[in-house]
N, C-alpha and C positions, 0 to 999 in steps of 0.2 A: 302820221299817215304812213302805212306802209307803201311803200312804190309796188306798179303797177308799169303798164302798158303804156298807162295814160296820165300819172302822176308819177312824180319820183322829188330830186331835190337836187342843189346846187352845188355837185362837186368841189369845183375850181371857179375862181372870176381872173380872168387874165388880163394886162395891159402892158401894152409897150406904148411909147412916146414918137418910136420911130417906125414905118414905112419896112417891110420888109425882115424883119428879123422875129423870132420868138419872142414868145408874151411871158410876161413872170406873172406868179400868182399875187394874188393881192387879198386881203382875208376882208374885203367888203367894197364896194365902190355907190356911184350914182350912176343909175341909167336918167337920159336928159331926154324927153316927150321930145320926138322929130329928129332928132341926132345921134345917139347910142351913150356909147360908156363915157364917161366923162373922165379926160387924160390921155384916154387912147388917140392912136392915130390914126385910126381908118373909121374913126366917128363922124360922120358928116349926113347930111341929107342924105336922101334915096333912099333904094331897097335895103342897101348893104348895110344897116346900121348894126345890129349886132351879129354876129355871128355865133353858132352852139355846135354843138361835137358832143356826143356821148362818152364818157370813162370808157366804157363797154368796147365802143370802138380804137378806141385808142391802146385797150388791153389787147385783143385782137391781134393790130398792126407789128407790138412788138412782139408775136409769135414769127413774123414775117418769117420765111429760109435766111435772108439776106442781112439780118440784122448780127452781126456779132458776137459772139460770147464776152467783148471788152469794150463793147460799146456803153457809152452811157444809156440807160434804159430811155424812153419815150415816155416826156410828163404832160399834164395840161398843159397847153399855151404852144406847143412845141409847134402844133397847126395851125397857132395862128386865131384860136378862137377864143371869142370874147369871154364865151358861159360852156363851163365844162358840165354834163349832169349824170347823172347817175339815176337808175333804175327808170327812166322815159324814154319807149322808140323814137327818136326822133325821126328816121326813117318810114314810121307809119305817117307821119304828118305832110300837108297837103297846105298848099298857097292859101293863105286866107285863113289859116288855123289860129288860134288864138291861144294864149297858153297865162295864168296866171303866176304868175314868183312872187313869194310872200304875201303881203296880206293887201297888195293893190297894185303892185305893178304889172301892167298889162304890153304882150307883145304879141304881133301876126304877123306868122310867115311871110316872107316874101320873096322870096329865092331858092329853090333847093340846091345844092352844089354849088360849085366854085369853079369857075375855069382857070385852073393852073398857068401860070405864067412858066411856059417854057422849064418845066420843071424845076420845083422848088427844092430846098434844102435839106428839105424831108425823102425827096425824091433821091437825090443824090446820094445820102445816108443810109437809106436803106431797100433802095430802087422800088418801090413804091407812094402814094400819097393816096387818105382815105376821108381827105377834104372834098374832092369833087364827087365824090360816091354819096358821101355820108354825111356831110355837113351841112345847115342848111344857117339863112338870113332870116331875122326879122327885121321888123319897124317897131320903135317905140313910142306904141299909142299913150301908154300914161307911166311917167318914169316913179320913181321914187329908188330910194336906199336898197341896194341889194348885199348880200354876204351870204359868205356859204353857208350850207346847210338848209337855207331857205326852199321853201315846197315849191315845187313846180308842177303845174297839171295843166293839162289840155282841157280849156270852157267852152 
């Protein structure tokens, strides 16, 4: 499937264990129907179950002025989100949107942004963050196996 607007596919899947720190990549995981990513630690009921970020965005951010020439560059996970993707606006997307990955997992928006906690890590490194802009929440209506490369489209 070539990406689109409205399709695209699964960059990065990130997870940390702990509260507060950057996600390392993982080359496949389980999203869990009603909870998110299974391992992570910001997996729990609610809105906030998984979390998405575009590559696109995150190419972007390290054009920043403020970023360094000796800085380590800006990878998935570094915001914090669960599913990095490449070639889908997530920003055209609206509460309630629904998005296929792979061949049955199903997710619907449910939060657009992020409210930064008194600026984050990302803020202080390079005096911006493009989580509360451009980042958005689902909910995991039906989980199964996720790994990069996997399609992702808007149903």
């Amino acid at each position: 499937m070539e990406p689109t607007k409205r399709n695209g596919k699964i960059f990065s899947i990130n997870c940390s264990g702990i509260k507060g720190t950057t996600k390392t990549a993982i080359k496949s995981g389980e999203l869990v129907e009603e909870f998110g990513l299974k391992g992570d630690a910001h997996a729990e009921r609610g809105i906030r179950q998984v979390s998405l970020l575009a590559i696109e965005s995150i190419r972007k951010q390290k054009e920043c002025l403020k970023v360094k020439k000796d800085q380590e560059p800006l990878k998935p996970g570094d915001f914090a989100e669960n599913i990095t993707t490449e070639g889908l606006d997530l920003t055209a997307l609206k509460i309630g949107d629904r998005l296929k990955v792979g061949d049955n997992i199903i997710l619907e928006i449910s939060k657009i942004g992020k409210e930064c906690h008194k600026y984050c890590a990302v803020y202080y490194k390079i005096g911006d963050c493009i989580m509360p802009r451009e980042g958005i929440f689902a909910k995991v209506i039906k989980g199964g196996k996720v790994k990069t490369e996997d399609t992702i489209e808007v149903i």
